[in-house]
C-alpha positions as CSV (number, residue, x, y, z in Angstrom):
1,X,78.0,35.2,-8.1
2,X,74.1,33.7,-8.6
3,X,74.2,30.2,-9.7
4,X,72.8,29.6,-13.3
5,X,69.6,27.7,-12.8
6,X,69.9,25.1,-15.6
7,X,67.4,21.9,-16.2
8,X,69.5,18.8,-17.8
9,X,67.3,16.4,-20.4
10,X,69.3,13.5,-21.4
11,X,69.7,9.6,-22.4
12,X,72.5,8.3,-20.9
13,X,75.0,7.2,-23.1
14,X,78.0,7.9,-21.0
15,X,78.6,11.3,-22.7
16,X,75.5,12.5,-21.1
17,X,76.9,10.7,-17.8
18,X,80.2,13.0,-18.3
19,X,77.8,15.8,-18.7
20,X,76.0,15.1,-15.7
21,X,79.0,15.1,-13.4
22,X,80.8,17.7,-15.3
23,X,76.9,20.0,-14.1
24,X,77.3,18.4,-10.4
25,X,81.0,19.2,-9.9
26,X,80.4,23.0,-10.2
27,X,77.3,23.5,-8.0
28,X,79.2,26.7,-7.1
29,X,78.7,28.1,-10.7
30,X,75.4,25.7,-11.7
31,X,72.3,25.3,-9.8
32,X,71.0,22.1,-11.2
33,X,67.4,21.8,-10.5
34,X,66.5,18.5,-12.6
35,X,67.1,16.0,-14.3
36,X,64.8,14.7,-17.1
37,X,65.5,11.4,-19.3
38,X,64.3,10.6,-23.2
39,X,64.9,7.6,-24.8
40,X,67.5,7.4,-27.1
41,X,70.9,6.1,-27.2
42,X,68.7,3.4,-25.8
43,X,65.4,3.6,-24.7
44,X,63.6,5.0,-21.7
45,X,63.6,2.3,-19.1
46,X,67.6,1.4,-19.6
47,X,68.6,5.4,-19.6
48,X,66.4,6.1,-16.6
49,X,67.6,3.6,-14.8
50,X,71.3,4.5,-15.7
51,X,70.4,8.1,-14.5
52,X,69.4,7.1,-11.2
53,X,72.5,4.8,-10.8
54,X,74.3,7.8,-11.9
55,X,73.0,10.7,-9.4
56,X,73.2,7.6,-6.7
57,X,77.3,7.0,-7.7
58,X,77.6,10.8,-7.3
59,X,75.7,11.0,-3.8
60,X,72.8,13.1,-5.6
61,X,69.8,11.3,-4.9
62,X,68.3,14.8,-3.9
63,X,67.9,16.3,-7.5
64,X,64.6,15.3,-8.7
65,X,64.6,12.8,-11.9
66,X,61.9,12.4,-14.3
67,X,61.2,10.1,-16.9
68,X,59.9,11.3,-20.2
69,X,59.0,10.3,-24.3
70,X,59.8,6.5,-24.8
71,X,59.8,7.8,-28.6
72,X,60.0,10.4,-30.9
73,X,57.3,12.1,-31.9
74,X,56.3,10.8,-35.3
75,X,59.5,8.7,-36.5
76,X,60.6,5.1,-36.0
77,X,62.7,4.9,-33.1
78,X,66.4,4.2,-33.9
79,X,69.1,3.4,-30.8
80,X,72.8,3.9,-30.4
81,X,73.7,0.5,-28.3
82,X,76.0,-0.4,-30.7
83,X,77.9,2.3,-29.8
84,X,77.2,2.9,-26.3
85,X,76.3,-0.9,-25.3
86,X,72.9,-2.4,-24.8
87,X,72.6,-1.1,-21.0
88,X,73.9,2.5,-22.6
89,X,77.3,2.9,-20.5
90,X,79.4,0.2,-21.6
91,X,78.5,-2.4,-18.9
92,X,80.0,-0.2,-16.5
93,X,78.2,-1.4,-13.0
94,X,76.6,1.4,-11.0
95,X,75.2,1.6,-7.5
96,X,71.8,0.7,-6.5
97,X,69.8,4.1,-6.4
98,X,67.6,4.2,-3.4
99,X,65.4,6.9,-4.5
100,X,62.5,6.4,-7.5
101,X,62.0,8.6,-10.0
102,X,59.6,11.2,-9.6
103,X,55.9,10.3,-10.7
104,X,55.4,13.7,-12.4
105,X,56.2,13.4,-16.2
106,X,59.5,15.3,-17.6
107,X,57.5,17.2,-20.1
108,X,55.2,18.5,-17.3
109,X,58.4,18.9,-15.2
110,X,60.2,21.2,-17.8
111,X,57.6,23.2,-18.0
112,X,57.1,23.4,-13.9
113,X,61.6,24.6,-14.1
114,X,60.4,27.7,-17.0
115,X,57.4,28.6,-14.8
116,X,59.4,29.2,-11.7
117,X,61.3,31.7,-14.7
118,X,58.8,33.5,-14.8
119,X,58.9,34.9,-11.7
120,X,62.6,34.3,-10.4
121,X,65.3,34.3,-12.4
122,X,65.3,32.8,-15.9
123,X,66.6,29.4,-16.6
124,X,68.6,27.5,-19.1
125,X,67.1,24.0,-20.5
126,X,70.3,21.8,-22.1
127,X,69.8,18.9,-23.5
128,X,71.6,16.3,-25.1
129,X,69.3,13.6,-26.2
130,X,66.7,13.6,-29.0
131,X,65.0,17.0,-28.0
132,X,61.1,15.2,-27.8
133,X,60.2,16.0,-24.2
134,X,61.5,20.0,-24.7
135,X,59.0,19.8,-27.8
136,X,56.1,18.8,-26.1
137,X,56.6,21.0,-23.9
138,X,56.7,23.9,-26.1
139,X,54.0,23.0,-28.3
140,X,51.8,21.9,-25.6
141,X,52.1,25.4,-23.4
142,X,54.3,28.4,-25.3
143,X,54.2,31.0,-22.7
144,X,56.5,28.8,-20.2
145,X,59.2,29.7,-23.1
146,X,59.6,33.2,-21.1
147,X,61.1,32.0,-18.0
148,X,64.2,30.9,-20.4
149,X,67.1,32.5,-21.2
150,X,68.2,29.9,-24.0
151,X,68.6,26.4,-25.1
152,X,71.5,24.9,-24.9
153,X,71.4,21.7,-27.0
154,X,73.9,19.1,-27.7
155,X,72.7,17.8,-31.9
156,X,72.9,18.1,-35.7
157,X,75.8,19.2,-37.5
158,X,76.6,22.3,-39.8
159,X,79.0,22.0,-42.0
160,X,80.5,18.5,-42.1
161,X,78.9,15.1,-42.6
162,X,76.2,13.1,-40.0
163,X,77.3,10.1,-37.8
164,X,73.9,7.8,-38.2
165,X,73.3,8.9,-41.8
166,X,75.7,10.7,-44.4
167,X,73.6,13.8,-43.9
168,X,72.6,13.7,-39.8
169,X,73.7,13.6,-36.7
170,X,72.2,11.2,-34.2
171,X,69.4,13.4,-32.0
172,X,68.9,14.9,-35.0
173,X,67.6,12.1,-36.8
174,X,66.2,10.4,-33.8
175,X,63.5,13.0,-33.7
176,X,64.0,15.6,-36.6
177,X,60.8,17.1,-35.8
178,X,61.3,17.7,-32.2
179,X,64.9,19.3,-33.4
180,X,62.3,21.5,-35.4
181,X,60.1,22.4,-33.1
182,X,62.9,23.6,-30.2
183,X,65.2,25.5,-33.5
184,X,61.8,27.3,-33.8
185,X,61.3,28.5,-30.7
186,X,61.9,31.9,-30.6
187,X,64.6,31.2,-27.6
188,X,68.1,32.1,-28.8
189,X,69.8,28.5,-28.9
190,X,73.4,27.2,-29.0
191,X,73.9,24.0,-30.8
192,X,77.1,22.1,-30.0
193,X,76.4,19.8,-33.2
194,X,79.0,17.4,-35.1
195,X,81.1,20.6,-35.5
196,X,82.7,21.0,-32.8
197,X,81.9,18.0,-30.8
198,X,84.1,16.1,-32.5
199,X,86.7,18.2,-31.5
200,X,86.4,16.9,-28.0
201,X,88.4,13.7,-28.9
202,X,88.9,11.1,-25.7
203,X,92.7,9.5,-25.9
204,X,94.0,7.6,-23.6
205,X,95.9,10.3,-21.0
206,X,92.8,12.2,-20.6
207,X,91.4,8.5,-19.6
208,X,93.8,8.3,-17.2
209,X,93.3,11.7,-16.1
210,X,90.4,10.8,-14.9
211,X,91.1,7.6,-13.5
212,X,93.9,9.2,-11.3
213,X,90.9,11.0,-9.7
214,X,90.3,8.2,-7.7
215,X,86.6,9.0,-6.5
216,X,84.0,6.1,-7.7
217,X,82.8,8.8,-10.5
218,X,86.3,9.6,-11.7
219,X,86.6,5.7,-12.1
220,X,83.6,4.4,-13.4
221,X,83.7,7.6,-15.9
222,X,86.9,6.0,-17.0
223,X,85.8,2.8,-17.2
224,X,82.7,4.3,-19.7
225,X,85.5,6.1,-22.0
226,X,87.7,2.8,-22.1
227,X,84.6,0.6,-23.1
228,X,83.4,3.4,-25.5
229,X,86.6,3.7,-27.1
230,X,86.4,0.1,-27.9
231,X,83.3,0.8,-29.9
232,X,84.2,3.2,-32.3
233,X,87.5,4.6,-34.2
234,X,87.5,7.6,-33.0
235,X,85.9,8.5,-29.8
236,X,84.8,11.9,-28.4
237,X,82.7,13.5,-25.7
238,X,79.7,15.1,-27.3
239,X,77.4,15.9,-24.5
240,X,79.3,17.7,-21.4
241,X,80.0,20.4,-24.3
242,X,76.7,21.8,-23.4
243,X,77.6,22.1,-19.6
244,X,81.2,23.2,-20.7
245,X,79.8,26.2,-22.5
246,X,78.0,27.4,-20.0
247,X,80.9,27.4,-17.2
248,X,83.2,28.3,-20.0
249,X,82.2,29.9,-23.2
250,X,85.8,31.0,-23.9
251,X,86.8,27.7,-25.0
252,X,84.6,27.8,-28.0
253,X,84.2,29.8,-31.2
254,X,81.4,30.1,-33.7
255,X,79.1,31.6,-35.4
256,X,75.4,32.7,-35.6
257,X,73.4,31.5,-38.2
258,X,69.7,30.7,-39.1
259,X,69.8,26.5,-38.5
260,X,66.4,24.1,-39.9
261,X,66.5,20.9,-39.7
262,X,65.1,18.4,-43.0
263,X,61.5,16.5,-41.7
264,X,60.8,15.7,-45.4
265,X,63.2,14.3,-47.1
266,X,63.9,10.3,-47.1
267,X,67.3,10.7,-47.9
268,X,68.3,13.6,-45.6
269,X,65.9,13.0,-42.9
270,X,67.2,14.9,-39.8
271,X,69.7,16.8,-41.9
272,X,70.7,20.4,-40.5
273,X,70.5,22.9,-42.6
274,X,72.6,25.9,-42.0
275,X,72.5,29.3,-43.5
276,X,75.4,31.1,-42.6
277,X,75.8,33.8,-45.9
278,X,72.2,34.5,-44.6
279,X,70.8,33.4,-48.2
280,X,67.6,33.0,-47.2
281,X,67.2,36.1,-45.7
282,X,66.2,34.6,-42.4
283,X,67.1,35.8,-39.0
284,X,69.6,33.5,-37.3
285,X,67.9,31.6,-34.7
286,X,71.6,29.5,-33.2
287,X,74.6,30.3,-32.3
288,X,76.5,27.2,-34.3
289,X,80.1,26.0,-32.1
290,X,82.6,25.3,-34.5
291,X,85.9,25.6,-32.5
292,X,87.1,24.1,-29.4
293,X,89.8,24.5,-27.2
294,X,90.0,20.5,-26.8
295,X,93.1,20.8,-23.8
296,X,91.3,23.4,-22.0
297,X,87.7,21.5,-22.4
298,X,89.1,18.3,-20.8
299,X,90.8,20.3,-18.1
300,X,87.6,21.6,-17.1
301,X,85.7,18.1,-16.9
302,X,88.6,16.4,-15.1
303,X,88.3,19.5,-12.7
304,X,84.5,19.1,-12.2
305,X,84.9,15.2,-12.0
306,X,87.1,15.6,-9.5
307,X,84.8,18.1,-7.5
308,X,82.1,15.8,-7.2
């Protein structure tokens, strides 16, 4: 079977950290070809630094890492280190990484991964941070759009309430027009928002699961969930859903819907906006996750944990 050739843009957070090793542990099934960072859960120079402590913890120095947007595109920036902690993975220590990031930029490097599309076989850009570097990138040059097969984008919620603000989910509202800008792209996308994120819920035997592991990633990813959990009432993976999908689309329903995102409104700023009675007539542009097989889901990542 051909590996997918999927690009990872990302602000680690440690759900983007579970979603990085979730992508490494099946390198028979995923060809991951770069990583990219945007600031977000805290900003640029914290989450690129805990990217290259994370690809160094996992032995991955080789995959090229990029830094990208220190902010969004037109909005205040807003962080999530109350959540995540001010260094973004809980104060979990990392290894030194012995390898720089690369000097290209991560916009210009996202568009490099869909050129190579163009010719070869088409790629899949995830991401799961506030979606500003895959914006520039498609406003700047819209041709590179054909060398993808889809987005696959962890943000927003549907049908249920935000976790920043009543009405939005945190990427969402980080960059609302970015979110706009990659929902209009033409590129069939599938949006693991609020929805079904939440679904994904961390407890303390699928902790342990992973601790029992007993590789440096299976216990520093622990160590992330434990200090997370600490943070909030109820805590849950939102990122590796993306990566989770696309090894194993069977543990997820939903539905397919036309998705906008609110840039106007003070109130509802970053709001999704989903039409699935197809009211406005419009063609559906995402395929919206709204159920999750949660057991199977957190097989899968203790698997690919324990692969790396």
């Amino acid at each position: 079977m051909e590996r997918k050739r999927i690009w990872l843009d990302c602000d680690p957070g440690l759900d983007d950290a579970a979603a990085l090793f979730m992508a490494l542990g099946a390198a028979d099934r995923l060809a991951l070809e770069g990583v990219s960072t945007v600031a977000g859960n805290v900003g640029i120079d914290p989450v690129t630094r805990n990217a290259r402590g994370l690809l160094a913890l996992a032995g991955r120095e080789d995959i090229p890492l990029h830094a990208g947007c220190p902010r969004p595109l037109m909005t205040a920036p807003v962080d999530a280190a109350a959540v995540h902690g001010a260094d973004g993975i809980g104060g979990v220590p990392l290894p030194a990484p012995t390898v720089a990031p690369q000097a290209l930029h991560a916009v210009d490097a996202i568009d490099a991964f869909c050129r190579r599309g163009l010719t070869g076989t088409k790629g899949t850009l995830v991401l799961t941070g506030p979606m500003t570097n895959a914006a520039l990138a498609i406003v700047r040059a819209p041709d590179m759009l054909a060398g993808l097969d889809r987005i696959v984008f962890m943000g927003g919620v549907a049908f249920g309430a935000g976790n920043i603000t009543p009405a939005a989910e945190f990427n969402f509202a980080s960059d609302p027009h970015a979110a706009k800008i990659v929902l209009g792209s033409g590129l069939p996308c599938v949006m693991m928002g609020l929805d079904v994120t939440r679904q994904a819920e961390i407890t303390p035997a699928r902790i342990t699961a992973l601790a029992d592991i007993g590789s440096p990633v299976g216990t520093s990813l622990a160590a992330m969930m434990t200090a997370y959990q600490g943070r909030v009432g109820k805590p849950v993976l939102h990122d590796p859903c993306t990566i989770a999908w696309l090894l194993q689309p069977s543990l997820f329903t939903g539905t397919d819907c036309r998705v906008d995102v609110d840039c106007e409104s003070s109130l509802n700023l970053g709001r999704c906006v989903a039409d699935p009675y197809g009211v406005t007539g419009k063609p559906a542009n995402a395929t919206v996750m709204t159920g999750l097989d949660a057991k199977g889901f957190f097989d899968l990542l203790t698997d690919c944990v324990g692969r790396v």
